[in-house]
Biotite code that builds the C-alpha atoms (Angstrom):
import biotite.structure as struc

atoms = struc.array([
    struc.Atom([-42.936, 21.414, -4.239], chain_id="A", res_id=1, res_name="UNK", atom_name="CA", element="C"),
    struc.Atom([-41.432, 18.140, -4.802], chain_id="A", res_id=2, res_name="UNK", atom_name="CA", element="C"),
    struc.Atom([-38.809, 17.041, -2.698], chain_id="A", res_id=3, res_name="UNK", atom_name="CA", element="C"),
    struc.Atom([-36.967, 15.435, -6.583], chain_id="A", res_id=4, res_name="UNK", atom_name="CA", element="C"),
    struc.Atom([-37.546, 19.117, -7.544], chain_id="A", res_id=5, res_name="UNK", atom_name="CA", element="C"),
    struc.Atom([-35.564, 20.665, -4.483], chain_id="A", res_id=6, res_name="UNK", atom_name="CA", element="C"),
    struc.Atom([-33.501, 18.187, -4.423], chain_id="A", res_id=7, res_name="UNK", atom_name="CA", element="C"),
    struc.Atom([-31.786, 17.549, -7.545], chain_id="A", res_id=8, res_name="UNK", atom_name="CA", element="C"),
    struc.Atom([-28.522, 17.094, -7.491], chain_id="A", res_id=9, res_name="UNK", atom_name="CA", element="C"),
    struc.Atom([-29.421, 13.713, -5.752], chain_id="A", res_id=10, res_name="UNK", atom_name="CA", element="C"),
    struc.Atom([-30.574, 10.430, -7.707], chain_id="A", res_id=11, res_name="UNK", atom_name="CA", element="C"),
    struc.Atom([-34.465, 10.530, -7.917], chain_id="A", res_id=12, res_name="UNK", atom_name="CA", element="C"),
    struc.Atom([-34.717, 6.904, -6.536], chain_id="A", res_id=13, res_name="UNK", atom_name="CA", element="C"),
    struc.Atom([-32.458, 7.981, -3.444], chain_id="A", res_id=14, res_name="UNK", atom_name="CA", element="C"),
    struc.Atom([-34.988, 10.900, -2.994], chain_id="A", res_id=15, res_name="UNK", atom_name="CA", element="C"),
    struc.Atom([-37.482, 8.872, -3.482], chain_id="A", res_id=16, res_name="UNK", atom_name="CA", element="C"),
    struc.Atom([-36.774, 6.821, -0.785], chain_id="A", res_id=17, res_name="UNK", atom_name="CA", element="C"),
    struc.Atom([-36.498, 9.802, 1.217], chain_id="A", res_id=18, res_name="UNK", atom_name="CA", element="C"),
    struc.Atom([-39.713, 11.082, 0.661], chain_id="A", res_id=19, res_name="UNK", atom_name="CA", element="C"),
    struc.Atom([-41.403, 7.589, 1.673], chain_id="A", res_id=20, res_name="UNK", atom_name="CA", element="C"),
    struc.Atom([-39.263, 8.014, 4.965], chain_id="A", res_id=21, res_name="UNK", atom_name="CA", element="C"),
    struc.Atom([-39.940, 11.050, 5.642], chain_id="A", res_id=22, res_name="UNK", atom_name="CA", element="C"),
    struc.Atom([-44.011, 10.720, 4.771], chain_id="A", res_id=23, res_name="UNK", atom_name="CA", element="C"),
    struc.Atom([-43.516, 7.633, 7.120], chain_id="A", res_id=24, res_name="UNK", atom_name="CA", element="C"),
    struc.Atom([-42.604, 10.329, 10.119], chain_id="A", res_id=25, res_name="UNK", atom_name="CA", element="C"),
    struc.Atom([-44.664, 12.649, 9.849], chain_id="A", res_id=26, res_name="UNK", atom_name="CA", element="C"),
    struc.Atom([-47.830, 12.916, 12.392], chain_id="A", res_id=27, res_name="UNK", atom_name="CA", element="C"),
    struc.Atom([-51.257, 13.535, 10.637], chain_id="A", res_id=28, res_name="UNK", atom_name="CA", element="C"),
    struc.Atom([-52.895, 16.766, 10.977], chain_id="A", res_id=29, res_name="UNK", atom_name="CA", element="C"),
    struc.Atom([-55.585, 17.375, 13.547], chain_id="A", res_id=30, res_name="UNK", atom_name="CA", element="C"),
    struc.Atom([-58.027, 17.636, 11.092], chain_id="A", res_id=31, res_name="UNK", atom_name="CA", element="C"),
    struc.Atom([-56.942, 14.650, 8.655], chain_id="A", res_id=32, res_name="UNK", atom_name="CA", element="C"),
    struc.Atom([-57.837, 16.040, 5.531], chain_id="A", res_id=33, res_name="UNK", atom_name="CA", element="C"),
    struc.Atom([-56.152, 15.263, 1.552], chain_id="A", res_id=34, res_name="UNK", atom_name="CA", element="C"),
    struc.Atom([-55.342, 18.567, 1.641], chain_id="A", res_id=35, res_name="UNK", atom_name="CA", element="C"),
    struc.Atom([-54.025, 18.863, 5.294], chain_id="A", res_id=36, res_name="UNK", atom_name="CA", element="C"),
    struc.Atom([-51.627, 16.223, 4.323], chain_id="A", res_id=37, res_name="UNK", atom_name="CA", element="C"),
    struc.Atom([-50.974, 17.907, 1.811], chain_id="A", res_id=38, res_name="UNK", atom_name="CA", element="C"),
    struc.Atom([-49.464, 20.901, 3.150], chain_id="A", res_id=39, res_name="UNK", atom_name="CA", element="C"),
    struc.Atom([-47.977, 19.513, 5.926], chain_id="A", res_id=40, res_name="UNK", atom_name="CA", element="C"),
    struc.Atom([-45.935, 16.855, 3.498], chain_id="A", res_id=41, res_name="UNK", atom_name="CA", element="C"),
    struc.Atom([-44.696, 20.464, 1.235], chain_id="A", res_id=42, res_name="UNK", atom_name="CA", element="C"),
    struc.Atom([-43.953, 21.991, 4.546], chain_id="A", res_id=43, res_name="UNK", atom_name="CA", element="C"),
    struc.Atom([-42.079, 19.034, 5.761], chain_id="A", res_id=44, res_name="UNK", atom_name="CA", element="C"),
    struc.Atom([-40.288, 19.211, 2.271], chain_id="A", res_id=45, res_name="UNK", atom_name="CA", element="C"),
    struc.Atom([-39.248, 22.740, 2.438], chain_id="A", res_id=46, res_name="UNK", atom_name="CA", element="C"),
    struc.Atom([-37.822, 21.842, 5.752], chain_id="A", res_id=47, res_name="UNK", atom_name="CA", element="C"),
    struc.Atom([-35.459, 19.121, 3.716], chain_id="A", res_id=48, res_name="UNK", atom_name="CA", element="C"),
    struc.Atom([-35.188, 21.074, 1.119], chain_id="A", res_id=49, res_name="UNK", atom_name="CA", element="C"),
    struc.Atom([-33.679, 24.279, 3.645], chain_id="A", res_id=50, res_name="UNK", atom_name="CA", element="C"),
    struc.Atom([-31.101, 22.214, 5.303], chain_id="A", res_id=51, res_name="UNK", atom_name="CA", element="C"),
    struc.Atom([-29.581, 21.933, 2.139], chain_id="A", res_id=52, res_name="UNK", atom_name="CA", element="C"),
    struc.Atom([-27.904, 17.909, 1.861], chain_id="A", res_id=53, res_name="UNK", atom_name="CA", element="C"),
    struc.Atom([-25.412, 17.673, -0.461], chain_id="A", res_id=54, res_name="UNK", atom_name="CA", element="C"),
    struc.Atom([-25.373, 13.441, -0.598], chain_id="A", res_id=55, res_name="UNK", atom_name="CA", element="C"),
    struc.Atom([-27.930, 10.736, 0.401], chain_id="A", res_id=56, res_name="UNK", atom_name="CA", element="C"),
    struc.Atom([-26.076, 10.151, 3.863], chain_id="A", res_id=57, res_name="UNK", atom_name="CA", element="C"),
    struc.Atom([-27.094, 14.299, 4.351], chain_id="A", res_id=58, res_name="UNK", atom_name="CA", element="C"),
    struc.Atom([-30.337, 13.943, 2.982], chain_id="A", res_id=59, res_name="UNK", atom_name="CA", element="C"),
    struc.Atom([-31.512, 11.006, 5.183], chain_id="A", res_id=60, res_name="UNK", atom_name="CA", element="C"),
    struc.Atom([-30.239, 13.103, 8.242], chain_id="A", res_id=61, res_name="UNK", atom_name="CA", element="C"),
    struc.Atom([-32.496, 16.016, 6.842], chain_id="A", res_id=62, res_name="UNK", atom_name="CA", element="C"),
    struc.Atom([-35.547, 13.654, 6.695], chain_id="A", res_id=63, res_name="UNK", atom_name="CA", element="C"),
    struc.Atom([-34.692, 12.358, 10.516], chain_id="A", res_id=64, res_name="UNK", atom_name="CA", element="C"),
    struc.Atom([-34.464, 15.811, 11.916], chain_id="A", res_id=65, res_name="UNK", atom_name="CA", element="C"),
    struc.Atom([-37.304, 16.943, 10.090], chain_id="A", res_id=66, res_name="UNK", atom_name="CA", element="C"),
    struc.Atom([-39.063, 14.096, 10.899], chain_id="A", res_id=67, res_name="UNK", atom_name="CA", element="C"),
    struc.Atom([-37.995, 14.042, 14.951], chain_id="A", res_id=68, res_name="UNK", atom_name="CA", element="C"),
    struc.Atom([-39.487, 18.072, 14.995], chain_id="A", res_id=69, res_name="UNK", atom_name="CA", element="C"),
    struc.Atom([-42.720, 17.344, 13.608], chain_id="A", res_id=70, res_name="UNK", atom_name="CA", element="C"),
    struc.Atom([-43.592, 14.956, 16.082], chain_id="A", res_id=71, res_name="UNK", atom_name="CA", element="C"),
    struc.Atom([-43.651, 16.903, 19.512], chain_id="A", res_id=72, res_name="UNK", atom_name="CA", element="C"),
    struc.Atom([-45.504, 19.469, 17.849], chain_id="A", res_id=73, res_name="UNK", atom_name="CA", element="C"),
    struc.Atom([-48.286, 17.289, 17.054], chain_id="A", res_id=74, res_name="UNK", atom_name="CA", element="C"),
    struc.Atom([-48.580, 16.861, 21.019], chain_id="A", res_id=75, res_name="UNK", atom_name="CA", element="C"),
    struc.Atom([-49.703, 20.514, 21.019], chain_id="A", res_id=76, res_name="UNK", atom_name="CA", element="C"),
    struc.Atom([-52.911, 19.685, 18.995], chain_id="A", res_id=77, res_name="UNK", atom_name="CA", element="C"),
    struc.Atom([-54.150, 16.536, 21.153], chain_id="A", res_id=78, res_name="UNK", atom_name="CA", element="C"),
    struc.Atom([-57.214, 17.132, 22.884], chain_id="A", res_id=79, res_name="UNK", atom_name="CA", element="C"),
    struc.Atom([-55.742, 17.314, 26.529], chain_id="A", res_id=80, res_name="UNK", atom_name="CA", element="C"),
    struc.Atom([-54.153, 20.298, 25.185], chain_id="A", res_id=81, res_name="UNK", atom_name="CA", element="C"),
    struc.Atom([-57.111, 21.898, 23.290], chain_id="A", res_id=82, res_name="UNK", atom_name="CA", element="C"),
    struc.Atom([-59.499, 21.681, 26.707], chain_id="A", res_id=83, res_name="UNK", atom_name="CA", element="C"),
    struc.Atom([-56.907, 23.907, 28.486], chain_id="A", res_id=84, res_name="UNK", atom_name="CA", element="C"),
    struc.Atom([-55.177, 21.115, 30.276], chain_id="A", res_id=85, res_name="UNK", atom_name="CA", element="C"),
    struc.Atom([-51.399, 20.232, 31.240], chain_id="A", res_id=86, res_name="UNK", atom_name="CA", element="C"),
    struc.Atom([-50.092, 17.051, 30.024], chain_id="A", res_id=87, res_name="UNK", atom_name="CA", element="C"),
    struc.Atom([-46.790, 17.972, 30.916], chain_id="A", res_id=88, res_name="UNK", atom_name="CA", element="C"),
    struc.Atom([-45.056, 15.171, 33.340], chain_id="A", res_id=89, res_name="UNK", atom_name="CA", element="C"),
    struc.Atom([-44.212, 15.959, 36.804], chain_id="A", res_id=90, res_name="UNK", atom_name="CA", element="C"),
    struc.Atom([-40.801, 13.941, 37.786], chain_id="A", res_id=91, res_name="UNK", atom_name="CA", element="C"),
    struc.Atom([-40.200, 13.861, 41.531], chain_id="A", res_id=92, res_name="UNK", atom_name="CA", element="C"),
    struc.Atom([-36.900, 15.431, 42.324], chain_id="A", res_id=93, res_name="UNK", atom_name="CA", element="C"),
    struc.Atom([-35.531, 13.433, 45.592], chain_id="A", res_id=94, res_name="UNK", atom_name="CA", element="C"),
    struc.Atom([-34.894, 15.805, 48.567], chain_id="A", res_id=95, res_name="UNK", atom_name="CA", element="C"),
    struc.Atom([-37.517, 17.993, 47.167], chain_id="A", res_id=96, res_name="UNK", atom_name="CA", element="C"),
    struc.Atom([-40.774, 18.852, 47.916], chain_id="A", res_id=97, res_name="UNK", atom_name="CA", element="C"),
    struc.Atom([-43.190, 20.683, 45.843], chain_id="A", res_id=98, res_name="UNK", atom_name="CA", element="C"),
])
């Protein structure tokens, strides 16, 4: 899906635009194939696409939130994680003592 084609009560160069943005946010895959990006960029799209923006102002929101979610979850495919280990930080709590 494109995001002009989910998208189209919007100008195309406004969506445009958002599509370069939101491209520009995404992680790449683990394995960083064509068609990896791929599906992850029509994922990312029908994420957009499902909060429904109604003017460019919405639409560029869409494409931050969207955007600010994908990124944590490429944490989960890092290698630390993959070997079975934490990366999760420990922050010392004062008084406290594990």
């Amino acid at each position: 899906m494109q995001i002009a084609d989910a998208i189209p009560n919007l100008p195309a160069d406004i969506v445009r635009h958002a599509l370069g943005t939101l491209i520009g946010l995404l992680p790449r895959p683990t394995a960083d194939t064509p068609e990896n990006r791929a599906a992850c960029e029509a994922t990312a799209v029908a994420a957009v696409a499902a909060l429904r923006p109604t003017d460019a102002f919405q639409l560029l929101l869409a494409v931050q939130i969207v955007g600010t979610y994908a990124t944590p979850w490429n944490a989960c495919a890092c290698p630390q994680n993959q070997a079975g280990r934490s990366t999760l930080l420990r922050v010392p709590v004062r008084g406290r003592r594990p």
